[in-house]
DSSP file (Angstrom, degrees, kcal/mol; ACC not computed):
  #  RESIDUE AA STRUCTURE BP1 BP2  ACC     N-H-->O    O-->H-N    N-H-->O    O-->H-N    TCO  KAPPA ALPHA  PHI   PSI    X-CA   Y-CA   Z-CA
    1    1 A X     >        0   0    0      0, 0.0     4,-1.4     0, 0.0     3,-0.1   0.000 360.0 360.0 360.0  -1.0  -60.6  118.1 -187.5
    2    2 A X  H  >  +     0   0    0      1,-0.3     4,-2.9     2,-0.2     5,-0.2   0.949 360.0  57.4 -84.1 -53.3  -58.7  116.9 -184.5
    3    3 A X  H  > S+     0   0    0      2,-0.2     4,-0.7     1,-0.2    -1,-0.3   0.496 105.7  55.9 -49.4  -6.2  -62.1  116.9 -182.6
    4    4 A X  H >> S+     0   0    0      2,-0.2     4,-3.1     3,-0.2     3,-0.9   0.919 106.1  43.8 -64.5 -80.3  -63.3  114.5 -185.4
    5    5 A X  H 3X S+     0   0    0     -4,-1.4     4,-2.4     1,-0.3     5,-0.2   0.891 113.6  55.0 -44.0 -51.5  -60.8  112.0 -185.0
    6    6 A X  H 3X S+     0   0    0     -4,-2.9     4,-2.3     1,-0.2    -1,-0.3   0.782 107.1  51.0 -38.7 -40.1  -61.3  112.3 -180.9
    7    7 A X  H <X S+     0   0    0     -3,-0.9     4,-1.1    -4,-0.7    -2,-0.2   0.935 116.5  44.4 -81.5 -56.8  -65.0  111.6 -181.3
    8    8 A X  H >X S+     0   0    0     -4,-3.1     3,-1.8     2,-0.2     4,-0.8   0.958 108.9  48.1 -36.5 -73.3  -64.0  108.4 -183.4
    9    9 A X  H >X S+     0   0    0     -4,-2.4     4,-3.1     1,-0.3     3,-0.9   0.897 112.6  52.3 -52.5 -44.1  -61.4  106.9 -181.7
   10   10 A X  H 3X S+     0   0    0     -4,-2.3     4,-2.1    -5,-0.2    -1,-0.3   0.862 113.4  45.0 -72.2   1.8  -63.6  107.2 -178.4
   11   11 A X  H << S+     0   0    0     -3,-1.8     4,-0.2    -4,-1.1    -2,-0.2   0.604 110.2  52.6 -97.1   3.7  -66.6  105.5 -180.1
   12   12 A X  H <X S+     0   0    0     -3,-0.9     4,-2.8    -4,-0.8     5,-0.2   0.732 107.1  53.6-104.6 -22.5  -64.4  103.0 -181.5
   13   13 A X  H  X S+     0   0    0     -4,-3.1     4,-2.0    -5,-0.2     5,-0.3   0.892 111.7  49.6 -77.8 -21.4  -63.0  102.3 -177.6
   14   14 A X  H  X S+     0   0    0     -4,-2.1     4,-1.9    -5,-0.5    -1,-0.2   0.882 102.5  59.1 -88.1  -4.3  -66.4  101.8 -176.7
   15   15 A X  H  > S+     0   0    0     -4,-0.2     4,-0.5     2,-0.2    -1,-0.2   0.863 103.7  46.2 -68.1 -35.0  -66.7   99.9 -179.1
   16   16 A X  H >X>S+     0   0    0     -4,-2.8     3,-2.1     2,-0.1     4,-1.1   0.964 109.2  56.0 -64.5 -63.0  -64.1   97.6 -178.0
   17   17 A X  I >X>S+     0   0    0     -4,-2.0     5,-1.5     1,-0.3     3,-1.3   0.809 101.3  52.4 -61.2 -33.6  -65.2   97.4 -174.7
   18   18 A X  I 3<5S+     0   0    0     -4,-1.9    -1,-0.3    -5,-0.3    -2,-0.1   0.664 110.6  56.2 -49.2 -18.8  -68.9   96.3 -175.3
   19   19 A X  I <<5S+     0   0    0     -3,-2.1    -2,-0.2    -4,-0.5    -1,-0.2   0.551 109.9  38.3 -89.4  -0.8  -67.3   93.6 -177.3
   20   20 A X  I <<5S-     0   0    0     -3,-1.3    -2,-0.2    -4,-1.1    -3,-0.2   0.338 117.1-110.1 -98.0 -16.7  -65.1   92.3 -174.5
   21   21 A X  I  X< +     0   0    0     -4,-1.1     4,-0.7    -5,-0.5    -3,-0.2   0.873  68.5 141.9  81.5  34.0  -67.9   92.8 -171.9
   22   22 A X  H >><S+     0   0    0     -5,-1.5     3,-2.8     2,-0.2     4,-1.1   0.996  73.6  48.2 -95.9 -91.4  -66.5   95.6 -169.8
   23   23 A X  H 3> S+     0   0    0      1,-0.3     4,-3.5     2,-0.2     5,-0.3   0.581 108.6  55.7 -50.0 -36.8  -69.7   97.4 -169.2
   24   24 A X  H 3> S+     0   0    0      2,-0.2     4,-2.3     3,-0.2    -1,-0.3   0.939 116.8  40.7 -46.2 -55.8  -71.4   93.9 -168.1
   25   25 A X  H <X S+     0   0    0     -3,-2.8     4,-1.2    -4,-0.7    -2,-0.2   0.984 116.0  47.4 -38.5 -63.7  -68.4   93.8 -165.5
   26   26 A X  H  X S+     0   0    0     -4,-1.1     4,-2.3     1,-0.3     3,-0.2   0.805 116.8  40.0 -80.7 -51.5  -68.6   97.3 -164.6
   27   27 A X  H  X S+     0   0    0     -4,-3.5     4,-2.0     2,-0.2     5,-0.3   0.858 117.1  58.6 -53.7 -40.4  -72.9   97.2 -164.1
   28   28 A X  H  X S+     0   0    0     -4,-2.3     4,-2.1    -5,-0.3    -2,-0.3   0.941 110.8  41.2 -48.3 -52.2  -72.0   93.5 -162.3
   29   29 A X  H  X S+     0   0    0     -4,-1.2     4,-0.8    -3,-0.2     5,-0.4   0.813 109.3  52.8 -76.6 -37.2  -69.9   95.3 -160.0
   30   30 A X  H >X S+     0   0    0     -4,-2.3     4,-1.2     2,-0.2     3,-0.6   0.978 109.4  53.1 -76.1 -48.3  -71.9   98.4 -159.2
   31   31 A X  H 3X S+     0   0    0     -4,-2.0     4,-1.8     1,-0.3     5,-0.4   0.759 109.9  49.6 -53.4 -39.3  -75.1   96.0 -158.3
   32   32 A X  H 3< S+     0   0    0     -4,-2.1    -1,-0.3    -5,-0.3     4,-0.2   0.765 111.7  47.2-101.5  10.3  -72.9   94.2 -155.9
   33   33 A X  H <X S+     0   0    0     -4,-0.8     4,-1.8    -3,-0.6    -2,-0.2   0.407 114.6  45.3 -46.0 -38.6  -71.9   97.2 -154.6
   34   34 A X  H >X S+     0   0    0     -4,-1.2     4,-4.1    -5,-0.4     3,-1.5   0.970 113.4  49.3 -76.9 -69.4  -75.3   98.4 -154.3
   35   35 A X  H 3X S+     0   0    0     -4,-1.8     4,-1.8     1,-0.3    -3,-0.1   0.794 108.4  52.8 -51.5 -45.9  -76.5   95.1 -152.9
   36   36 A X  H 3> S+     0   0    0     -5,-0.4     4,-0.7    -4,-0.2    -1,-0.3   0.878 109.1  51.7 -73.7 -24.8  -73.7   95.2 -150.3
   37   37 A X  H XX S+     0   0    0     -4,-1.8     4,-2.6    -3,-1.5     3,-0.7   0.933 108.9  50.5 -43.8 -56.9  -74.9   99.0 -149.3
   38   38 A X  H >X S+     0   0    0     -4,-4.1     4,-1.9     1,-0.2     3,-0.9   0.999 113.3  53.2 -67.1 -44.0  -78.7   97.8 -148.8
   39   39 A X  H 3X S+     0   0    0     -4,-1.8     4,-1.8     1,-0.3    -1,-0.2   0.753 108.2  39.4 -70.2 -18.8  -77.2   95.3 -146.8
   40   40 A X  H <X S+     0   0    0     -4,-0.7     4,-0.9    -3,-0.7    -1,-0.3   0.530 115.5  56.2 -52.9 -33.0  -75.4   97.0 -144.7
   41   41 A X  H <X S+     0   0    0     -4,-2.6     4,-2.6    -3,-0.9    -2,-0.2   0.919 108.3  49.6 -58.3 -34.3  -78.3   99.6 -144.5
   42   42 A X  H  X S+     0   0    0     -4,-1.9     4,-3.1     1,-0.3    -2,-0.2   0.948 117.8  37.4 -70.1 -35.6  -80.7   96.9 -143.5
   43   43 A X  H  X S+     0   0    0     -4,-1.8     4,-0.5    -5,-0.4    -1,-0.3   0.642 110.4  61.9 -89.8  10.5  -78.3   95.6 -140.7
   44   44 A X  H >X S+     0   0    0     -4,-0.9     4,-1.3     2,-0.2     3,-1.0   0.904 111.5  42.0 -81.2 -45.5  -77.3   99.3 -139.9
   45   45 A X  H >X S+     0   0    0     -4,-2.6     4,-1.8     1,-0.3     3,-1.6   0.980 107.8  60.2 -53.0 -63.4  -81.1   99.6 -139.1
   46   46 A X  H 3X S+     0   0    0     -4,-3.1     4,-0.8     1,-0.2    -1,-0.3   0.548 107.0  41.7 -31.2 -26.8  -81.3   96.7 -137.4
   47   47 A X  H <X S+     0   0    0     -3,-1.0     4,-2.1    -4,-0.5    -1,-0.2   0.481 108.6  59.1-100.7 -10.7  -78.8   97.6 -135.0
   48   48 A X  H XX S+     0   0    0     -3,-1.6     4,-2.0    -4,-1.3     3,-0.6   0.966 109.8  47.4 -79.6 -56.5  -80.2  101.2 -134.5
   49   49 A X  H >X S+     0   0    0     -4,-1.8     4,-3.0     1,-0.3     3,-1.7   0.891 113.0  46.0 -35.4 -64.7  -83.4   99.4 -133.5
   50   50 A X  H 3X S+     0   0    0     -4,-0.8     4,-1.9    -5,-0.3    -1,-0.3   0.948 115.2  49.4 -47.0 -46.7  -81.5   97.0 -131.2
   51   51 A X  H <X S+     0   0    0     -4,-2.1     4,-1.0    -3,-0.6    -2,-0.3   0.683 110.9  47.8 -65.8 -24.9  -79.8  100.1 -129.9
   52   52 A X  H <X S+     0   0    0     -4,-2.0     4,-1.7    -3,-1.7     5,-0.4   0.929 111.8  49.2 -73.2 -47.2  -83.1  101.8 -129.5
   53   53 A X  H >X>S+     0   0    0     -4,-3.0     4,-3.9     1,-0.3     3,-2.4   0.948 114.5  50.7 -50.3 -79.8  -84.7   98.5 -127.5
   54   54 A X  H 3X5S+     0   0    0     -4,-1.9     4,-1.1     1,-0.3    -1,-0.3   0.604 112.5  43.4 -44.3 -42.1  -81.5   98.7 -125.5
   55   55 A X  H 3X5S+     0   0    0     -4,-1.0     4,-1.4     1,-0.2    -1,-0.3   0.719 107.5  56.2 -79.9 -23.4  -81.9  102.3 -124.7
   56   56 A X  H <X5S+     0   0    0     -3,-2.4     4,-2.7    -4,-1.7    -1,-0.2   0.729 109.5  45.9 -86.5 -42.4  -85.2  102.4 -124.0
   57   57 A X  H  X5S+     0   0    0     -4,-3.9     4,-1.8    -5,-0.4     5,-0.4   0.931 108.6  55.6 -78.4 -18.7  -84.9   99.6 -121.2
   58   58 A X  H  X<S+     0   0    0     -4,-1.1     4,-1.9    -5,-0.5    -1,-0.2   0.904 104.6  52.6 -83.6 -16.2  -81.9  101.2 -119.6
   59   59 A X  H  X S+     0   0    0     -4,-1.4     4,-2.0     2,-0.1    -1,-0.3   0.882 110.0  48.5 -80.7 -16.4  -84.0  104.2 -119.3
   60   60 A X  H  X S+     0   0    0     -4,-2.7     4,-2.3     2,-0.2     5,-0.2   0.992 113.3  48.9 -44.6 -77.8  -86.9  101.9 -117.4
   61   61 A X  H >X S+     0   0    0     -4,-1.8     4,-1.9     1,-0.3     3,-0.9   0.913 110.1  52.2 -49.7 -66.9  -84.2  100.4 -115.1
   62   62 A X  H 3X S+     0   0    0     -4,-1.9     4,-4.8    -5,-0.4     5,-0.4   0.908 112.4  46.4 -21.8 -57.0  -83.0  104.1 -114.5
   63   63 A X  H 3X S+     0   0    0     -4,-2.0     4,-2.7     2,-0.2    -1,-0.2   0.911 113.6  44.7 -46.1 -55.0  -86.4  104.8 -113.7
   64   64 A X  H <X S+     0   0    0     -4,-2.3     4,-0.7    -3,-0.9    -1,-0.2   0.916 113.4  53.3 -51.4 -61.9  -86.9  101.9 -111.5
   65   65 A X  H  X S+     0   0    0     -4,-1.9     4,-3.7    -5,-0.2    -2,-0.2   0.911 109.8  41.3 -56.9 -45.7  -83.7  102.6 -110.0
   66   66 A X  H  X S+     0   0    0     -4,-4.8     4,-2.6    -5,-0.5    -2,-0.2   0.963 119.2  49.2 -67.6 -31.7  -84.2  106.7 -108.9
   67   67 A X  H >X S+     0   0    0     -4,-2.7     3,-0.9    -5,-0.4     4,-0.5   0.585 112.8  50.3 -85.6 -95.3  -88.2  105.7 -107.6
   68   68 A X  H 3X S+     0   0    0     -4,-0.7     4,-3.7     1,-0.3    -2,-0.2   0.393 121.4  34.0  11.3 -61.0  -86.3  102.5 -105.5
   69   69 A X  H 3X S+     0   0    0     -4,-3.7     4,-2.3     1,-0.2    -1,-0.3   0.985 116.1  50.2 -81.8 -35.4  -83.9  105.1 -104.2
   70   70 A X  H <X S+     0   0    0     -4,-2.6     4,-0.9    -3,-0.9    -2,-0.2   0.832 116.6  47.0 -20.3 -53.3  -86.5  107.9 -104.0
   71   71 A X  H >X S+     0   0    0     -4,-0.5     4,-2.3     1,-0.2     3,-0.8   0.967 113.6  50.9 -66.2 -56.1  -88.7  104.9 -102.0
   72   72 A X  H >X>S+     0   0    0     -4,-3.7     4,-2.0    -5,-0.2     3,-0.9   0.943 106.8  50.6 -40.7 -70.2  -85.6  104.2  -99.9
   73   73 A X  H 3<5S+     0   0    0     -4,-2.3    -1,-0.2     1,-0.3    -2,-0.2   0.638 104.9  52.3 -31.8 -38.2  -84.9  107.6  -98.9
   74   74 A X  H <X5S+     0   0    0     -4,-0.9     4,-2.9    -3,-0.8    -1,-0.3   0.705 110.6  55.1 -85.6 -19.3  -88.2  108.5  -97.6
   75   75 A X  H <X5S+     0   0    0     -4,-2.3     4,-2.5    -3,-0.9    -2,-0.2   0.997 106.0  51.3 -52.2 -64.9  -88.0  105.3  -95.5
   76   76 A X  H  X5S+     0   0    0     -4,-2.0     4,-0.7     2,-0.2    -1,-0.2   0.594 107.7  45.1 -39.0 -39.8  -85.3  106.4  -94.4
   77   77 A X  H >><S+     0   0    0     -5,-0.5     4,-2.0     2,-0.1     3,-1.5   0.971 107.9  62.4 -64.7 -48.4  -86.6  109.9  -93.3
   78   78 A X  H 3X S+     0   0    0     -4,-2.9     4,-2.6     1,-0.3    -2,-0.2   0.848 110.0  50.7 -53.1 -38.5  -89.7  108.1  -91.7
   79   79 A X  H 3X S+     0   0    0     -4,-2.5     4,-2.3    -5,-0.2    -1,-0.3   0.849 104.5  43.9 -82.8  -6.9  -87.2  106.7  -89.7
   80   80 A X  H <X S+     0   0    0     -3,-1.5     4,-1.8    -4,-0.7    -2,-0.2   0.747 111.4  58.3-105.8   0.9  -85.7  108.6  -88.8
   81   81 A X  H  X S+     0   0    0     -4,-2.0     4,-2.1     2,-0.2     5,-0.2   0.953 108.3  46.5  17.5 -99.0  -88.6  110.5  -88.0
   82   82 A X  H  X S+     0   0    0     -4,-2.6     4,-0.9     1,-0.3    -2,-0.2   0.653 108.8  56.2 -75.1 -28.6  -90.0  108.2  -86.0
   83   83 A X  H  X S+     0   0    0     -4,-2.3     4,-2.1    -5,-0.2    -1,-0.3   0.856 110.8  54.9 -66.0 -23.2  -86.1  107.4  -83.8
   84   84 A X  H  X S+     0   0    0     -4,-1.8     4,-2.3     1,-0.2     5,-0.3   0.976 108.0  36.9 -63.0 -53.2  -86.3  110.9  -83.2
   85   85 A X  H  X S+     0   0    0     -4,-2.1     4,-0.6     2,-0.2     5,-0.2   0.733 117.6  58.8 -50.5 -20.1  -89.8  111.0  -81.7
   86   86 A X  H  X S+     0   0    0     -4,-0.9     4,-4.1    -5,-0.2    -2,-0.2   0.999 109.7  39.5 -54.9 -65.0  -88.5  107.8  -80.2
   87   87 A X  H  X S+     0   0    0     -4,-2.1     4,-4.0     1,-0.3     5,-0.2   0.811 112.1  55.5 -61.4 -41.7  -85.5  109.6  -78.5
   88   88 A X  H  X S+     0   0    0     -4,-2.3     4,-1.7    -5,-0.2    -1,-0.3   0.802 109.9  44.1 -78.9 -15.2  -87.4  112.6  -77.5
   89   89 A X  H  X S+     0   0    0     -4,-0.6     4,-5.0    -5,-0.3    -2,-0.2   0.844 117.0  47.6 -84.0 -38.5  -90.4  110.4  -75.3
   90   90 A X  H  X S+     0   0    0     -4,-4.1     4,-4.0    -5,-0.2     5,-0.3   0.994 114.9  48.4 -63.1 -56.2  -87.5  108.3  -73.8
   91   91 A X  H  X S+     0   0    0     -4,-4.0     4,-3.2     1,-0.2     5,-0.3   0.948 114.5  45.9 -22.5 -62.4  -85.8  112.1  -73.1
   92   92 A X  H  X S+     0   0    0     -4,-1.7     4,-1.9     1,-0.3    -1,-0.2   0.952 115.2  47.3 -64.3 -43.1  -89.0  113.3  -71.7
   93   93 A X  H  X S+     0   0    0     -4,-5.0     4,-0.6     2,-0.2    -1,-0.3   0.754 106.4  48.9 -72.3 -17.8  -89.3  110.5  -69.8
   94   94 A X  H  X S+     0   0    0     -4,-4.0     4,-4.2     2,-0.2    -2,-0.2   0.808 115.0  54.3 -38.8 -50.7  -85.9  110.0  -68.2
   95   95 A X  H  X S+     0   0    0     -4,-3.2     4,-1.3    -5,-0.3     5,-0.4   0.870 110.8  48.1 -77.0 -35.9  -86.4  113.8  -67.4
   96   96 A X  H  X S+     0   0    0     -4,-1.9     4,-0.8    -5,-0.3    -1,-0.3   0.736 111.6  41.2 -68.9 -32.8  -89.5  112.9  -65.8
   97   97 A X  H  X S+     0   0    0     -4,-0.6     4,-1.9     1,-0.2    -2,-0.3   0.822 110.5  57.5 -91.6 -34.7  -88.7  110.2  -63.7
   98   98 A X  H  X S+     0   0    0     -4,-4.2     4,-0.8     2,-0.2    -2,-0.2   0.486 111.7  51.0 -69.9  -6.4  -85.5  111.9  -62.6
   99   99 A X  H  X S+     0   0    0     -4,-1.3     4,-2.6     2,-0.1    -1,-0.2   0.676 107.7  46.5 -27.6 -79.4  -88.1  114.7  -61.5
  100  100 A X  H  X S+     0   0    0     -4,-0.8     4,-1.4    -5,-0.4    -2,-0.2   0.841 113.1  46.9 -73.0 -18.3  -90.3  112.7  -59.7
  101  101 A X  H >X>S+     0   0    0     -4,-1.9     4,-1.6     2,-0.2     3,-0.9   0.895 113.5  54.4 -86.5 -52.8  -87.2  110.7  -57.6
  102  102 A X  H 3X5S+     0   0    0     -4,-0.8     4,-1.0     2,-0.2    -2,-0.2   0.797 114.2  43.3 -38.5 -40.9  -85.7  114.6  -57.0
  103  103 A X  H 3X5S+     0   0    0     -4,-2.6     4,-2.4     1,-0.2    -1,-0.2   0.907 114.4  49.4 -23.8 -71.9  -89.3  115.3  -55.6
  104  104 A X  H <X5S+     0   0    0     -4,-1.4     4,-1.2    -3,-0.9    -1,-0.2   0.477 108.5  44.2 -83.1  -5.7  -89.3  112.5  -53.9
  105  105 A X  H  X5S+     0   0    0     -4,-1.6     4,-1.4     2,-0.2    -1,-0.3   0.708 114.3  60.7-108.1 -24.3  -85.8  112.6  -52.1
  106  106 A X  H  X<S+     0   0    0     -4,-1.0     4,-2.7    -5,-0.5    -2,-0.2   0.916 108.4  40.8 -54.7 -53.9  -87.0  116.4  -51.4
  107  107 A X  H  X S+     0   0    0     -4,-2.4     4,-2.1     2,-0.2    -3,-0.2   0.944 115.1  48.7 -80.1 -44.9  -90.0  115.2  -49.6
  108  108 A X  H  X S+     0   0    0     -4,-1.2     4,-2.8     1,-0.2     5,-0.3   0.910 110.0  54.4 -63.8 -35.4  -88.2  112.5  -47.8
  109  109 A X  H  X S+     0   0    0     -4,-1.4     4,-1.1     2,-0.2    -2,-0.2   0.893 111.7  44.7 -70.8 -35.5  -85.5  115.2  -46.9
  110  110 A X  H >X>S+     0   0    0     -4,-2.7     3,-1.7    -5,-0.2     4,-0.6   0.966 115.5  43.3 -81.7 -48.9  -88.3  117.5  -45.3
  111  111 A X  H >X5S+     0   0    0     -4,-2.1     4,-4.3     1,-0.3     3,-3.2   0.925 114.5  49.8 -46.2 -47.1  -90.2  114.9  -43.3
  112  112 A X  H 3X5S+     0   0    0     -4,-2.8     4,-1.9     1,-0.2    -1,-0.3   0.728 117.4  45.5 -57.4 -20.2  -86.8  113.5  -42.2
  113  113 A X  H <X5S+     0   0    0     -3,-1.7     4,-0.6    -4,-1.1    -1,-0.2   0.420 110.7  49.8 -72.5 -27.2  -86.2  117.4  -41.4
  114  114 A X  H <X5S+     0   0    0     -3,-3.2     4,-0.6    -4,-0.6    -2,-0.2   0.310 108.6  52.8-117.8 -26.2  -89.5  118.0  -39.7
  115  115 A X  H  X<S+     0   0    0     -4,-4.3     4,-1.9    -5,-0.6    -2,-0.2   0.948 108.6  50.7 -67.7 -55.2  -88.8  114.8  -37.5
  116  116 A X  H >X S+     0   0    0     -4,-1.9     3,-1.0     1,-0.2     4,-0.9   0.926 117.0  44.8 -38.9 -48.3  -85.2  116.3  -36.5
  117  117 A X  H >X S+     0   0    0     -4,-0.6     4,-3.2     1,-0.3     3,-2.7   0.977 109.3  48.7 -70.5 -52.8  -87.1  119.6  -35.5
  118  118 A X  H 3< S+     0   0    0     -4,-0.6     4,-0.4     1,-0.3    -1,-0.3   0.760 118.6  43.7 -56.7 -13.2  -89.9  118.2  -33.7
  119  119 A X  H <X S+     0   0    0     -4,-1.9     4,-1.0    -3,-1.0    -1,-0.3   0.594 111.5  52.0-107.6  19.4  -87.4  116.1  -31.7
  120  120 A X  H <X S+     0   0    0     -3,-2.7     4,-1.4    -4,-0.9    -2,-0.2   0.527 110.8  47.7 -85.3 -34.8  -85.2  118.9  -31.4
  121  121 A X  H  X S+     0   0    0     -4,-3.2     4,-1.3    -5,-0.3    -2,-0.2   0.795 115.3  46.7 -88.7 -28.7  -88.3  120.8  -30.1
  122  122 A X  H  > S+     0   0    0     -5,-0.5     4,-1.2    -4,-0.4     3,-0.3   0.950 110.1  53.0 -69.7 -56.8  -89.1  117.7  -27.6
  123  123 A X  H  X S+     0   0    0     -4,-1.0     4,-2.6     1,-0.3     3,-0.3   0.879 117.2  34.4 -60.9 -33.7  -85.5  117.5  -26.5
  124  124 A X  H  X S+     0   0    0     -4,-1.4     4,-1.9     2,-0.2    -1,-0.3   0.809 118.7  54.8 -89.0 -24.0  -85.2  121.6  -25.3
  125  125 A X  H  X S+     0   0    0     -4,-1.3     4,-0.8    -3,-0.3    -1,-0.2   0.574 108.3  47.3 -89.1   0.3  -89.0  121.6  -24.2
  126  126 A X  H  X S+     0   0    0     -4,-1.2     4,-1.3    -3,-0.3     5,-0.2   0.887 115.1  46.5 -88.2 -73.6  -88.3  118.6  -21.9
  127  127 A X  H  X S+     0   0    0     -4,-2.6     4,-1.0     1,-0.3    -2,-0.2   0.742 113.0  51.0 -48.8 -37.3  -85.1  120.4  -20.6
  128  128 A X  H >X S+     0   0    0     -4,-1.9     4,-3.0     1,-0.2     3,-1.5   0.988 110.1  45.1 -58.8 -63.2  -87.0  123.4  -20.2
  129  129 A X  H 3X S+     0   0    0     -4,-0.8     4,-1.3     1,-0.2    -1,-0.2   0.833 114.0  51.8 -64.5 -11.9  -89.7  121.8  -18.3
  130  130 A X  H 3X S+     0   0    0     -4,-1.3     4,-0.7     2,-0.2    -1,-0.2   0.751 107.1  53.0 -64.0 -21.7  -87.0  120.0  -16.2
  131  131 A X  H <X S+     0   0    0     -3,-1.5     4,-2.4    -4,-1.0     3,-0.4   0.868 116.5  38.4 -84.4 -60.3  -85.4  123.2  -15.5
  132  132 A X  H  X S+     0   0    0     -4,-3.0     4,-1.8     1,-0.2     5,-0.3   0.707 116.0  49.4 -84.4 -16.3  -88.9  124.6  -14.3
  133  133 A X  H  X S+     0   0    0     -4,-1.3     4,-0.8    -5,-0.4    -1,-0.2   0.651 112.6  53.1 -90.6 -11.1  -90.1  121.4  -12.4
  134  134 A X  H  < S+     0   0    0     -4,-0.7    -2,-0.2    -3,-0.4    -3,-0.1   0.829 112.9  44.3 -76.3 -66.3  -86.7  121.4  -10.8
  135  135 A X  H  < S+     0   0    0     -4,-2.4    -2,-0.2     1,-0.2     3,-0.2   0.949 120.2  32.2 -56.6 -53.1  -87.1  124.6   -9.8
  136  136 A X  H  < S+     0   0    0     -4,-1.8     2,-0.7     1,-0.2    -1,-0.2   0.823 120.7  44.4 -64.0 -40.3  -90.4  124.8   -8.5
  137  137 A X  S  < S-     0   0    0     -4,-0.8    -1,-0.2    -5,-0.3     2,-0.1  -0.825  74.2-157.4-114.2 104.3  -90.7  121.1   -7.1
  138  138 A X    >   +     0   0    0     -2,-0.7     3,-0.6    -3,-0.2     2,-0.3  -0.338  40.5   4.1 -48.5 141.3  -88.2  119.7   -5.3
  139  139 A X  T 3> S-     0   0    0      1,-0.2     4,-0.7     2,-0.2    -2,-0.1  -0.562 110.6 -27.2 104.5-146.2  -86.8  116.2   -4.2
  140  140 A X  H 3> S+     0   0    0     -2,-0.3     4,-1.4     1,-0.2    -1,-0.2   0.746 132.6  61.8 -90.4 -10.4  -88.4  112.8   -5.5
  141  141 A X  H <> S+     0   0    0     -3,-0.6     4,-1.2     1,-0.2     5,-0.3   0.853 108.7  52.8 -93.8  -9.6  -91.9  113.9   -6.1
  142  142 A X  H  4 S+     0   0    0      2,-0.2     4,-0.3     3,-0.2    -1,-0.2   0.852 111.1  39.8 -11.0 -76.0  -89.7  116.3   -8.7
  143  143 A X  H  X S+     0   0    0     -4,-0.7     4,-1.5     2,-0.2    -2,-0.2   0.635 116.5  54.3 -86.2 -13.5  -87.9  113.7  -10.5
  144  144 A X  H >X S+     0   0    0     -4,-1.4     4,-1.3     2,-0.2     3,-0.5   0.972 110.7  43.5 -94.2 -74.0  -91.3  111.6  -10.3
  145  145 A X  H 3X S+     0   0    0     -4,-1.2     4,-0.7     1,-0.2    -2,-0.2   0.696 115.9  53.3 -43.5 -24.8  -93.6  114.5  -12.1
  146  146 A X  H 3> S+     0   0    0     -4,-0.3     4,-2.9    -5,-0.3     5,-0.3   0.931 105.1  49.7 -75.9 -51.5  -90.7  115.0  -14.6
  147  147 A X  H <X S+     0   0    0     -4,-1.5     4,-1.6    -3,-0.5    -2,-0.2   0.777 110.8  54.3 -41.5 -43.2  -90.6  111.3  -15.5
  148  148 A X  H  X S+     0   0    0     -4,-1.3     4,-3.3     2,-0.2     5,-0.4   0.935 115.9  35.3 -60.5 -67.5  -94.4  111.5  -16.1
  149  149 A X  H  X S+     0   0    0     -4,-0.7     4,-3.1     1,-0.3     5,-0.2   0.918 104.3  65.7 -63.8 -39.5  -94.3  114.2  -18.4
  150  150 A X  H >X S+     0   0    0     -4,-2.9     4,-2.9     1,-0.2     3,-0.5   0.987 110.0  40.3 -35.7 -73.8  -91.3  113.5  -20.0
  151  151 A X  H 3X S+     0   0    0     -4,-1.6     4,-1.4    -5,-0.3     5,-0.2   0.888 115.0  52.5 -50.4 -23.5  -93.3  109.9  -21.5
  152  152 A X  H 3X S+     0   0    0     -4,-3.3     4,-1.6     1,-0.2    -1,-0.2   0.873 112.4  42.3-102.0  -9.8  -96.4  111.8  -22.2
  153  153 A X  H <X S+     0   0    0     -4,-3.1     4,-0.5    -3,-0.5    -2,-0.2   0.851 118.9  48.8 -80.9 -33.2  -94.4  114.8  -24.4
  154  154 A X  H >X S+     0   0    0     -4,-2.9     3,-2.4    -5,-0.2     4,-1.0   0.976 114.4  42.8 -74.2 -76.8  -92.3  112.0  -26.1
  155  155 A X  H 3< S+     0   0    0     -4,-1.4    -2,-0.2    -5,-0.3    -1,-0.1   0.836 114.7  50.4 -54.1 -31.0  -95.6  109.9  -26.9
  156  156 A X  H 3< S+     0   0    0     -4,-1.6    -1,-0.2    -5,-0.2    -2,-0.2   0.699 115.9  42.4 -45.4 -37.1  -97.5  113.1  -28.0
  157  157 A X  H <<        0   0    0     -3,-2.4    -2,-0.1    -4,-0.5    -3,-0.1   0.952 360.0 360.0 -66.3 -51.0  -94.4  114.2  -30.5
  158  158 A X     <        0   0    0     -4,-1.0    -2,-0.2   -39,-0.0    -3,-0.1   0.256 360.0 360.0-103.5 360.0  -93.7  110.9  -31.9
């Protein structure tokens, strides 16, 4: 019986409260509640979208940016490439003309070498033949036939 009376007394409080307008409130309130969700879904979408746009270029500019340095980098090999080959033709050639003047101070050093001897060879084959013209010929006609020969072994060496 108790449960009787329980089942009465709540139909009689809902009864009061559809007669004050409670449930009017209470459905008023859940629809702007509701209304204030979808709106906050719509701009929650709205901002994933923006957030998408945004993400989507910053992965472009990434992009842009690693082939930019990519581009850079191989420049940068090609140059250095190409100062290397630089360095190594200037090398070769350094080595090359420092070659050709050693050569050349070589060669100057034997002619200048093959002059000493041949007037090293003048000067002792003129004493020799004074030595023998001395001996053999006496006097002026001596010193005269030495004089002779002397000029014509000098102009013949030199």
């Amino acid at each position: 019986m108790d449960t009787f009376w329980v089942g009465v007394s709540f139909f009689i409080f809902l009864g009061i409260l559809a007669y004050f307008g409670v449930p009017k409130a209470i459905v008023a309130a859940l629809d702007a509640r509701g209304e204030k969700v979808a709106h906050e879904l719509a701009e929650a979408r709205r901002l994933r979208i923006e957030a998408e746009k945004l993400l989507a270029e910053y992965e472009a500019k990434r992009k842009a940016a690693e082939s930019e340095a990519a581009s850079i980098i191989a420049a940068a090999n090609d140059e250095a490439k190409r100062l290397a080959a630089e360095a190594e033709a200037k090398l070769n050639d350094f080595v090359t003309r420092r070659t050709k003047s050693a050569e050349e101070k070589i060669a100057q050093a034997e002619v200048q070498a093959e002059a000493e001897v041949r007037a090293a060879a003048a000067e002792a084959a003129t004493k020799a033949a004074e030595i023998i013209i001395r001996a053999q010929v006496g006097g002026q006609t001596g010193d005269a036939l030495f004089a002779t020969g002397l000029s014509e072994v000098k102009a013949k060496l030199n």
